[in-house]
C-alpha positions as CSV (number, residue, x, y, z in Angstrom):
1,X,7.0,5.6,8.2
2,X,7.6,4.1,11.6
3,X,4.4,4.7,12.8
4,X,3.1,2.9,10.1
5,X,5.7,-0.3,10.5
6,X,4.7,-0.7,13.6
7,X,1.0,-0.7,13.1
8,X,1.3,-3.3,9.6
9,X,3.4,-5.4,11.8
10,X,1.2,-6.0,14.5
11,X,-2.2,-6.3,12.9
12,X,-0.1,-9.1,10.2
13,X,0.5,-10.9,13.2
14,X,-3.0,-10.3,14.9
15,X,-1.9,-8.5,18.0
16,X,-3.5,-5.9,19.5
17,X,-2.2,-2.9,21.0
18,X,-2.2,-4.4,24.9
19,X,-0.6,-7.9,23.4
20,X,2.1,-6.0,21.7
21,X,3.0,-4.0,25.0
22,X,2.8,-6.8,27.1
23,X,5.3,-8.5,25.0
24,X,7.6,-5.3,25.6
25,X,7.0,-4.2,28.7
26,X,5.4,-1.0,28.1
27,X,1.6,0.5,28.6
28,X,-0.5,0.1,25.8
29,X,-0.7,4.2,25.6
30,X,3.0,4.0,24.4
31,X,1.9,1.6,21.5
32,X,-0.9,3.9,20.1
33,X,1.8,7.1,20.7
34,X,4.0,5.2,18.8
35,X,1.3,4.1,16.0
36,X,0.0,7.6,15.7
37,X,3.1,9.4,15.3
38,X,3.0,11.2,19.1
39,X,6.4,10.0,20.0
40,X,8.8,7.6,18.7
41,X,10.3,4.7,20.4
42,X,13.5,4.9,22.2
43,X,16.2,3.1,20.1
44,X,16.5,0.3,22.7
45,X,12.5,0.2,22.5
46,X,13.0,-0.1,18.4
47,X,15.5,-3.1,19.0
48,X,12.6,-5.4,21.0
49,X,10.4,-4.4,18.5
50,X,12.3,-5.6,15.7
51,X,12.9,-8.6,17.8
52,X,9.2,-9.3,18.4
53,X,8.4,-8.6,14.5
54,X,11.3,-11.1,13.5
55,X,12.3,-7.9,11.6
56,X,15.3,-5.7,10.9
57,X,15.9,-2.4,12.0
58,X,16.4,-0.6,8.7
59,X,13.4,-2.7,7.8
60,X,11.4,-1.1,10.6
61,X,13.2,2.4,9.7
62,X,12.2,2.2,6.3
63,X,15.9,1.6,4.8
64,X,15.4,-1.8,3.7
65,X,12.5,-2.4,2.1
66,X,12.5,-6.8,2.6
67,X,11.0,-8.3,5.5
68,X,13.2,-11.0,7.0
69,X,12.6,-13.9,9.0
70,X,15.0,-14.8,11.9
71,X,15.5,-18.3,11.4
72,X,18.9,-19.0,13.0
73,X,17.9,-21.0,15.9
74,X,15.4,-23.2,14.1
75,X,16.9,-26.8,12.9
76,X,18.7,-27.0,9.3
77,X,15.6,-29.7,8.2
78,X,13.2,-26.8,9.3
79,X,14.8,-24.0,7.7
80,X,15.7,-25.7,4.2
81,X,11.4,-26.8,4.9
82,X,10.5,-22.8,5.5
83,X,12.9,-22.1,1.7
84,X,10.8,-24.6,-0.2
85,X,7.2,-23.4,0.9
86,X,8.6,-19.8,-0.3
87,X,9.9,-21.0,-3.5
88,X,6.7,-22.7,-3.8
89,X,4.9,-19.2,-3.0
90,X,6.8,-17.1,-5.3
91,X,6.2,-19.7,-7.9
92,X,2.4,-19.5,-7.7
């Protein structure tokens, strides 16, 4: 399932393998182990990833099954913006 989370999560944001583990430090190798189920990620390695997917960790785990969108340092006016577009989504 993690394998899989990680994979969905970086192909919806149209990264690639190398962009991913520049953006975390590590070798792209580690990014296709972690993809194809070789090894997991460390649990410090699973926190920056969830960071870098604007996700949860249960969400990457597979306990929660929403994706959330870390929104607390945008402005109020930007945030109550982001809620109407996603009313008007779910609405459609």
């Amino acid at each position: 399932m993690l394998n899989q989370r990680i994979r969905l999560l970086r192909l919806a944001r149209n990264m690639n393998q190398v962009e991913l583990a520049n953006r975390l430090g590590v070798t792209k190798q580690s990014v296709s182990n972690w993809e194809n189920d070789n090894i997991q990620p460390s649990i410090e390695m699973l926190m920056k990833l969830a960071a870098v997917f604007s996700v949860s960790t249960d969400y990457m785990l597979g306990i929660e099954s929403g994706e959330y969108l870390d929104v607390s340092d945008l402005p109020k006016e930007v945030v109550a913006h982001l809620r109407q577009i996603v009313d008007d989504l779910r609405a459609k």
